[in-house]
C-alpha positions as CSV (number, residue, x, y, z in Angstrom):
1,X,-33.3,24.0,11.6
2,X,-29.9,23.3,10.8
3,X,-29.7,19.9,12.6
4,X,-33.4,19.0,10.9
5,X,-31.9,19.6,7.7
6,X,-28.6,17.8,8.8
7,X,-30.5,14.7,9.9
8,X,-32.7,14.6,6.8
9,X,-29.2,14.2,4.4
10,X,-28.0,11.9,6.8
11,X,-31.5,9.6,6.3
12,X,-31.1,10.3,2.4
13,X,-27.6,9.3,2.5
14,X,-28.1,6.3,4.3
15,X,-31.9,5.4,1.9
16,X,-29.3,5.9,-1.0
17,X,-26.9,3.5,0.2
18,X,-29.5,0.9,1.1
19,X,-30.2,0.9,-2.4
20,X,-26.9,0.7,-3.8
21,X,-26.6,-2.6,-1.2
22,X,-29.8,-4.0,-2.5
23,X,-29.3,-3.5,-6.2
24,X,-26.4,-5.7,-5.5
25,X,-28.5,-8.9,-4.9
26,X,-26.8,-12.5,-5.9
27,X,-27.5,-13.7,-8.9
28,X,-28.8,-17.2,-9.0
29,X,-27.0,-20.1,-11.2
30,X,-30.5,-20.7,-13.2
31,X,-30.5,-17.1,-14.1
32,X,-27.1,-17.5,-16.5
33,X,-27.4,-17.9,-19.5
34,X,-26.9,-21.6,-21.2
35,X,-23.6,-20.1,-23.0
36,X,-22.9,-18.0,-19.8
37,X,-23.2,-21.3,-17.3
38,X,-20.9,-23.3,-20.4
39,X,-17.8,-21.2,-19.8
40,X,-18.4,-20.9,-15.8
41,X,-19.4,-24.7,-14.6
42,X,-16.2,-24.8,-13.3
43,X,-17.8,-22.3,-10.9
44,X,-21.7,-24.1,-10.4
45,X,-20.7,-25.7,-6.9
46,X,-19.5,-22.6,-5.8
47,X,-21.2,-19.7,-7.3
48,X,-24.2,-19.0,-4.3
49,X,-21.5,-18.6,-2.1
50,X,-19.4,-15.7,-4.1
51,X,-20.2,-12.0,-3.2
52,X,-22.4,-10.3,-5.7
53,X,-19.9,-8.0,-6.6
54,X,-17.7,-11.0,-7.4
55,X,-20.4,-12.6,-9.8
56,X,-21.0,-9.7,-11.4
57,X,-17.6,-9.2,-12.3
58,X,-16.9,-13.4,-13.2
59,X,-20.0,-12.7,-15.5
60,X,-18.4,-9.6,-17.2
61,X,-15.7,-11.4,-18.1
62,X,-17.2,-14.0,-19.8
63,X,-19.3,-11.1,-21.4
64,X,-15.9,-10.0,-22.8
65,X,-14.7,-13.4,-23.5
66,X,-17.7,-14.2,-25.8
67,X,-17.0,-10.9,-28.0
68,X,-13.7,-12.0,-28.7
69,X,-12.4,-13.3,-31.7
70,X,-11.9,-17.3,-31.8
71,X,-8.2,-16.5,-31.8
72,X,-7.9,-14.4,-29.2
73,X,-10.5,-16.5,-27.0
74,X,-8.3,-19.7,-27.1
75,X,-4.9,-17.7,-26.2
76,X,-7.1,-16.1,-23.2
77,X,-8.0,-19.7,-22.3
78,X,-4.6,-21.2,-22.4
79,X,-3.1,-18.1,-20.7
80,X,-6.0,-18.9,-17.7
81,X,-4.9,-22.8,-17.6
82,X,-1.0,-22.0,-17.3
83,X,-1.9,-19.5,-14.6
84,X,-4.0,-22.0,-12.6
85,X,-1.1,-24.6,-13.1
86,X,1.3,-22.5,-11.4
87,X,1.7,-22.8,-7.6
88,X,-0.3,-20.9,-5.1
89,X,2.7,-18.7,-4.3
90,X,3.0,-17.6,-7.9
91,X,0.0,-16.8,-8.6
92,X,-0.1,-14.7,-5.5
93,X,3.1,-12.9,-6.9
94,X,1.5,-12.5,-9.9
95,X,-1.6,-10.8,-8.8
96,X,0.8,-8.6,-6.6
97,X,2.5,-7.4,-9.7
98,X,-0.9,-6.8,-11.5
99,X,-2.5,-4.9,-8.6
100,X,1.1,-2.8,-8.6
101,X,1.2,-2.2,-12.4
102,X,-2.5,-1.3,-12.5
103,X,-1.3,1.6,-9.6
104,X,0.9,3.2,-11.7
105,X,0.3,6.6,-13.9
106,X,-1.1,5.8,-17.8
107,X,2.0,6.8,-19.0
108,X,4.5,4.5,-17.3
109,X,2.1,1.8,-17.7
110,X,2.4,2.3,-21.4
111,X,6.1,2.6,-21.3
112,X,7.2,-0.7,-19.4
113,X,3.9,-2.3,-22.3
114,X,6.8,-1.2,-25.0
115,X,9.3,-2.3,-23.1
116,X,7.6,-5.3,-22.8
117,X,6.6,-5.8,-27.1
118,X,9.9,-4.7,-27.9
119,X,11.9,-7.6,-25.5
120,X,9.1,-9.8,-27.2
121,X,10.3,-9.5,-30.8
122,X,13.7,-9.6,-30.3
123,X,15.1,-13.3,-31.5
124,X,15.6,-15.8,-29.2
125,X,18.9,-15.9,-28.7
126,X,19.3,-11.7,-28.2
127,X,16.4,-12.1,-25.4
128,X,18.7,-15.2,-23.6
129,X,21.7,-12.4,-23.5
130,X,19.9,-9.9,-21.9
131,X,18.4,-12.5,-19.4
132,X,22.0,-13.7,-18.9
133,X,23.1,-9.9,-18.5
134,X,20.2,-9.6,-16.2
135,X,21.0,-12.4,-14.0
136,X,24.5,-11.5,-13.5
137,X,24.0,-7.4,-12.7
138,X,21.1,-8.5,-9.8
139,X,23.5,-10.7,-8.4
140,X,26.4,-7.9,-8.2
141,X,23.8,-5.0,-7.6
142,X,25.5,-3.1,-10.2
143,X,22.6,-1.8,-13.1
144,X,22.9,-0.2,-15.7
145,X,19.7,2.3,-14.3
146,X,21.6,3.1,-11.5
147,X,24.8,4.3,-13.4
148,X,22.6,6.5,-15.8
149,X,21.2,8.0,-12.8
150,X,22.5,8.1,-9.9
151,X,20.7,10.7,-8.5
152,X,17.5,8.8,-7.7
153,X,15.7,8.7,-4.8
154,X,15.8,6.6,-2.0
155,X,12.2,4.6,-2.6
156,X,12.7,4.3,-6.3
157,X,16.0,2.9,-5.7
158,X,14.5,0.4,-3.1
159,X,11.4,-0.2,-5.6
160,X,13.6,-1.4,-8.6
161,X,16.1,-4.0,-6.0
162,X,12.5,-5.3,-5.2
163,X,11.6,-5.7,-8.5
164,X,14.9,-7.2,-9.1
165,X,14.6,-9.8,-6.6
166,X,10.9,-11.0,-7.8
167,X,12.3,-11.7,-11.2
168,X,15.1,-13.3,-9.6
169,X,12.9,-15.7,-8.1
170,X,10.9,-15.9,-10.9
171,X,13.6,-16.9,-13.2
172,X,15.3,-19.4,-10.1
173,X,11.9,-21.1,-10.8
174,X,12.4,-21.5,-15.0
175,X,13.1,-25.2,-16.3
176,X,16.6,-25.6,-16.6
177,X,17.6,-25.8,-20.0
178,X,20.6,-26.5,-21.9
179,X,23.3,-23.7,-21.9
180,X,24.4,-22.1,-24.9
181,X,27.4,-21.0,-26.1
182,X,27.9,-17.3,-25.1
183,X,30.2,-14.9,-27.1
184,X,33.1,-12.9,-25.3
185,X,31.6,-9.7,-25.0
186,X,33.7,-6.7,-26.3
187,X,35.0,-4.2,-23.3
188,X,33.1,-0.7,-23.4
C-alpha cells in the first residue's frame, strides 16, 4: 500500500513538473507586441533561439521599461549603452559584483546603497581625495576597517582585500586625467 501510494506522488510529482516545463513554451517574435518588438529588434535575429525563461524575463523588462517615466527611461537606456560599450571582461566583473551584492542580507545591501548616495553627493573634488586616499591604503594594505577592527575574521578579511583589488583594477582602467593639486594633509 505504502509503495502504491509512494508511486502515485511520484507520478503526480513528475505530471506537475511536466506542466511547469510546458507552460514554459517560447514565445514567438510575431506574438510581441509592436511597442514590445520596438525596444527588442536588437534581439529579432536571435530571439527563437533564447530559452523561454530568458524571453520571459527580456520581455519583463521592457514591461518595466515602458512604465517608467521618460526621464528615468532615457538614464536606463544610456546606462544599458555604456555597459555594452565596455569590454567583455568588464562586464563579466560587473555582473560578478551584481550576482554578489544581490547575495547579501537586505540590511547590508541597504547600507553599502547609502554608502553609495552619500559618496555621490559629496563635491567633486572631496570624492577625488577619498579615491586618492583609497588608492594609496590598497596599495600599502593598511585600511582604515582593519584598524577599527581588528578582530575580524579570517574570510571577511580576505572578502574586503578582494574587493579591494576589483576596484583597483577598476580604477587602473579610468581615463587618465589631469592631476590636481592636493593639500598637505594635517597628521592625526
Amino acid at each position: 500500500m505504502k509503495m502504491r501510494l509512494g508511486l502515485s506522488n511520484l507520478l503526480i510529482f513528475l505530471f506537475l513538473i511536466g506542466q511547469a516545463a510546458y507552460a514554459q513554451e517560447k514565445i514567438p517574435w510575431n506574438q510581441l507586441s509592436v511597442e514590445e518588438r520596438q525596444v527588442l529588434q536588437q534581439f529579432e535575429s536571435q530571439w527563437d533561439s533564447l530559452e523561454p525563461a530568458r524571453q520571459l524575463r527580456i520581455r519583463r523588462g521592457v514591461s518595466r521599461l515602458q512604465q517608467m517615466p521618460p526621464e528615468e527611461r532615457s538614464q536606463a537606456r544610456s546606462q544599458q549603452q555604456r555597459f555594452q560599450s565596455l569590454s567583455r571582461e568588464q562586464q563579466q566583473l560587473i555582473n560578478q559584483r551584481f550576482l554578489r551584492f544581490n547575495g547579501l542580507q537586505q540590511a547590508e545591501q541597504s547600507r553599502l546603497r547609502n554608502v553609495q548616495e552619500r559618496f555621490r553627493n559629496m563635491p567633486q573634488a572631496q570624492r577625488e581625495r577619498l579615491i586618492e586616499q583609497f588608492e594609496r591604503q590598497s596599495r600599502t594594505g593598511n585600511t582604515d576597517v582593519q584598524r577599527q577592527n581588528p578582530v575580524q575574521t579570517p574570510a571577511n578579511q580576505r572578502r574586503i582585500q578582494d574587493v579591494i583589488r576589483q576596484n583597483q583594477r577598476i580604477l587602473r582602467q579610468r581615463p587618465t586625467r589631469t592631476p590636481t593639486p592636493t593639500r598637505p594633509t594635517r597628521p592625526r
